[in-house]
GULO-573614 format. One record per residue (C-alpha): x, y, z. Coordinates in Angstrom, 2 decimals, always signed. Layout:
BEGIN
<site><x>X</x><y>Y</y><z>Z</z></site>
...
***
This chain:
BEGIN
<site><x>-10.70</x><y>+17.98</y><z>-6.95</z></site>
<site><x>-10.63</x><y>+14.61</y><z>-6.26</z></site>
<site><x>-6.76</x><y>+13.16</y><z>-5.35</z></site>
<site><x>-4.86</x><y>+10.64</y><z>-7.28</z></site>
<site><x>-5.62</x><y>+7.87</y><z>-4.27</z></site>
<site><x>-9.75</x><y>+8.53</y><z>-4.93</z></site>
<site><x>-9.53</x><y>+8.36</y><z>-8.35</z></site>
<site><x>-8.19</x><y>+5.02</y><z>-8.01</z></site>
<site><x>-10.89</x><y>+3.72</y><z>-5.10</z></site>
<site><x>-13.36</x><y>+5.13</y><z>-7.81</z></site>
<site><x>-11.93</x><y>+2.82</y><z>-10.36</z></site>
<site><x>-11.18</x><y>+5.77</y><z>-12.42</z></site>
<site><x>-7.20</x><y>+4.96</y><z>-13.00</z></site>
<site><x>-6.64</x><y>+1.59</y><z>-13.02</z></site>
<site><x>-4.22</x><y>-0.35</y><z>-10.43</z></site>
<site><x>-2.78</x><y>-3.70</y><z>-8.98</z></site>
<site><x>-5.75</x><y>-4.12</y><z>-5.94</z></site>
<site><x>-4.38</x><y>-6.06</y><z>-2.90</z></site>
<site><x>-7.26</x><y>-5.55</y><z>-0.66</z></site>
<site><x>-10.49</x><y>-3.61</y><z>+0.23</z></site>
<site><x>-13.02</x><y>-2.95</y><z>+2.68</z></site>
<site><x>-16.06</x><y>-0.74</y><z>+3.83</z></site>
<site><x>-13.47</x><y>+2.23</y><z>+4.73</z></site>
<site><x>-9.99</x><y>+1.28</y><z>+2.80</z></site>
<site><x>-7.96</x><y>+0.30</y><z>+0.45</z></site>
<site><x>-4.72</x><y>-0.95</y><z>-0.66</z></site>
<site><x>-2.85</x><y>-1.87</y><z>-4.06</z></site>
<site><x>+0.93</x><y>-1.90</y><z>-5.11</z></site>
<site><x>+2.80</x><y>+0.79</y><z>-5.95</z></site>
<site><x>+3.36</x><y>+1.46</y><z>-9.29</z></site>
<site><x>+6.83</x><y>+2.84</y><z>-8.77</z></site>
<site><x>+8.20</x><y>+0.34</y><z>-5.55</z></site>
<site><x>+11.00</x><y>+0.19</y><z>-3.82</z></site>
<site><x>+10.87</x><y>-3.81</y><z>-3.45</z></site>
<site><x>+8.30</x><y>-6.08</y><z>-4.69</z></site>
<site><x>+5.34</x><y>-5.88</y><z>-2.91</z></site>
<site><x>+5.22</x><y>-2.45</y><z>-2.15</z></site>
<site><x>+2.13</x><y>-1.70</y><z>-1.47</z></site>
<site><x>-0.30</x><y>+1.67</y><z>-0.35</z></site>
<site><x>-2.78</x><y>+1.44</y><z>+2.00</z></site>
<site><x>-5.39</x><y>+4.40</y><z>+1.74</z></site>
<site><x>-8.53</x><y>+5.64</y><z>+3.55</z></site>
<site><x>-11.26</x><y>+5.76</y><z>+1.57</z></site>
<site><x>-12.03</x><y>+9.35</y><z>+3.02</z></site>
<site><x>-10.24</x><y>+11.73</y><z>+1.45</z></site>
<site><x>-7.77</x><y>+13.60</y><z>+3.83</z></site>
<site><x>-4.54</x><y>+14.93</y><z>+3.34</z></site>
<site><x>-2.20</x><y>+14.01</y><z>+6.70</z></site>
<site><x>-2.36</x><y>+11.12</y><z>+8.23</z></site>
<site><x>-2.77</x><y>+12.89</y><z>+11.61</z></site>
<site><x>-5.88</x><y>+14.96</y><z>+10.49</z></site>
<site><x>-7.96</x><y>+11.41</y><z>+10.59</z></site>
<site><x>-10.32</x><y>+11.11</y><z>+12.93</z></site>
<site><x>-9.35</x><y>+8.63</y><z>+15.69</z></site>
<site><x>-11.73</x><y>+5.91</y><z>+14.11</z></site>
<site><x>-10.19</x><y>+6.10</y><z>+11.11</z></site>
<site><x>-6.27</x><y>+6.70</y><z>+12.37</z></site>
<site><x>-6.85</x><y>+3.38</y><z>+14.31</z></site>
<site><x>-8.51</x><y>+1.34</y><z>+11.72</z></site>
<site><x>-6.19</x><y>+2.32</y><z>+8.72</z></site>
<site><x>-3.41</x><y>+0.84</y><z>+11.00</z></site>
<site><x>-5.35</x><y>-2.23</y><z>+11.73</z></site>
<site><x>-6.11</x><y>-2.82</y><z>+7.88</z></site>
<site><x>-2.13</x><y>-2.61</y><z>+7.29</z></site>
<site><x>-1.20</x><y>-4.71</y><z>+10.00</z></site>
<site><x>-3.70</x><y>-7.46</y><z>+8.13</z></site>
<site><x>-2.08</x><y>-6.22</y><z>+4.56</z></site>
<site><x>+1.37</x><y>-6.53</y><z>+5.70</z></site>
<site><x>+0.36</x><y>-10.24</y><z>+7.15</z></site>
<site><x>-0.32</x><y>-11.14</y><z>+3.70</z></site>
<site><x>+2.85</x><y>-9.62</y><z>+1.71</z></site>
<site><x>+5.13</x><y>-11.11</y><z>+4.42</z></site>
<site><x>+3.30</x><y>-14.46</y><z>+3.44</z></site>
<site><x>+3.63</x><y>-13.90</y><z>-0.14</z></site>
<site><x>+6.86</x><y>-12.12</y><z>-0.91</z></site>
<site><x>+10.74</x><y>-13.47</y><z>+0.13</z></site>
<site><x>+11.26</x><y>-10.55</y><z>+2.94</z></site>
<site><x>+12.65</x><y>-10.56</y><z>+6.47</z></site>
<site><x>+10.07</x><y>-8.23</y><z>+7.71</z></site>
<site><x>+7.82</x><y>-5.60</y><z>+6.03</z></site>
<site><x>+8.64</x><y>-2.42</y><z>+7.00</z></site>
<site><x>+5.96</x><y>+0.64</y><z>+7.65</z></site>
<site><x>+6.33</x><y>+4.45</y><z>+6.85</z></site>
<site><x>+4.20</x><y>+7.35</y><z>+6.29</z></site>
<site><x>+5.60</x><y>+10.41</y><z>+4.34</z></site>
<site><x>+2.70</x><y>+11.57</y><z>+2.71</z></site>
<site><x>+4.22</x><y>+14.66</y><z>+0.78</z></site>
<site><x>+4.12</x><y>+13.45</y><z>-3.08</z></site>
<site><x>-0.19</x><y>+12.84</y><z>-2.55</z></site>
<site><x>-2.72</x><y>+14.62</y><z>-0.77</z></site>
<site><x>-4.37</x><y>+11.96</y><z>+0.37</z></site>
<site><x>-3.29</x><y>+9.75</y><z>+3.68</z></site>
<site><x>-1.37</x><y>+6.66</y><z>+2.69</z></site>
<site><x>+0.72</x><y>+4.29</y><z>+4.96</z></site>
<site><x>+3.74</x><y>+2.89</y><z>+2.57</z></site>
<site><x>+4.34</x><y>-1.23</y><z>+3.14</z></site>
<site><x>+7.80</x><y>-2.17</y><z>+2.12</z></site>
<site><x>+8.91</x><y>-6.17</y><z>+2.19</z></site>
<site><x>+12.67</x><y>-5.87</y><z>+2.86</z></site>
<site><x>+15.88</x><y>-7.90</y><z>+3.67</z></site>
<site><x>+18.15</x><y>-5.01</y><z>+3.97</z></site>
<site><x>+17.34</x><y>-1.65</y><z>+5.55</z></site>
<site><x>+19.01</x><y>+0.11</y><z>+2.56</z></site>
<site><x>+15.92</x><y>-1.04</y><z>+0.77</z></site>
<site><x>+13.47</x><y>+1.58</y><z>+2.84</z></site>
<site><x>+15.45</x><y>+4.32</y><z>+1.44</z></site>
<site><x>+13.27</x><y>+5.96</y><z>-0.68</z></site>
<site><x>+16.10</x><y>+8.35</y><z>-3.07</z></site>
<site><x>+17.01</x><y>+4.18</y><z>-4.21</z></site>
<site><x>+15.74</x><y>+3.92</y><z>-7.76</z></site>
<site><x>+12.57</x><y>+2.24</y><z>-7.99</z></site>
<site><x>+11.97</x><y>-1.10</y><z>-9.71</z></site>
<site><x>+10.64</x><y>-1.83</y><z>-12.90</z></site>
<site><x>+8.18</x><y>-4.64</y><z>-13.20</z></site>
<site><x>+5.97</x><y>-6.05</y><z>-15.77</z></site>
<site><x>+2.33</x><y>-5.45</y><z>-15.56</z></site>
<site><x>+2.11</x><y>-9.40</y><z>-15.63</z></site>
<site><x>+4.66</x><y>-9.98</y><z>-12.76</z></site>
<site><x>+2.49</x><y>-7.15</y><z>-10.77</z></site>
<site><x>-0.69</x><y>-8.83</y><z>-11.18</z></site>
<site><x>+0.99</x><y>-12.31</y><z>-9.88</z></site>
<site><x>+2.31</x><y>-10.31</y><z>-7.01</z></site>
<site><x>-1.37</x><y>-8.45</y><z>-6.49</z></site>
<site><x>-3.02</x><y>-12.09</y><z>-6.78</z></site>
<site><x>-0.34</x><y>-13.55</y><z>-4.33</z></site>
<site><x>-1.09</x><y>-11.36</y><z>-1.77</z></site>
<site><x>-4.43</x><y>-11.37</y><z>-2.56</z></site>
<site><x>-4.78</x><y>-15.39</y><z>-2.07</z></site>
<site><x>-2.92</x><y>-14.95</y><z>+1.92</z></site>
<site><x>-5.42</x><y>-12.78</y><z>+3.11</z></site>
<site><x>-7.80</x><y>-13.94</y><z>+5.58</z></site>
<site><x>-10.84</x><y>-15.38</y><z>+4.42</z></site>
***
């Protein structure tokens, strides 16, 4: 049974797309912490992080570093911070948080509320700082 994470790369549950290439993919969360929140997701389907092959490990990383380029360029944050928990999907994901604060990486805070419009602005944002 295909994950949560695939049905969205599938375009079978709709989402706010950041970016996407040959092997990944990332779009905002649809229950952040901050604004611009965002998953980044192998296209393969694997539950840990860890189980990746070392191709993939490696360039899952690289495509965050490029996705977190773009948020820090597109939402007011200090620094965009990186974690991997993995537990609530079965499906690799690498969590990128824009924060001020470090309070606002805990992840028992309550999560925002935004408007599908406001999430598409912030989707589009990061969308236009991405390298060409």
């Amino acid at each position: 049974m295909s994950s949560i994470f695939t049905k969205i790369i599938n375009g079978e549950i709709p989402c706010f797309k950041v970016a996407e290439s040959k092997d990944y993919f990332a779009f905002l969360d649809i229950r952040p912490l901050t604004k611009g929140h965002t998953l980044v997701v192998p296209k393969v389907e694997v539950d840990y992080i860890f189980d990746l092959d070392i191709e993939n490990f490696a360039g899952l990383h690289l495509f965050s570093k490029i996705v977190a380029e773009a948020i820090q360029k597109s939402v007011n944050c200090k620094r965009v911070g990186i974690t991997v928990i993995g537990l609530e999907v079965p499906h690799a994901h690498i969590h990128l948080i824009p924060f001020n604060t470090m309070n606002e990486m805990n992840f028992s805070n309550p999560k925002l509320e935004i408007s599908t419009q406001e999430m598409q602005a912030i989707a589009d944002k990061i969308k236009s700082n991405l390298p060409a």
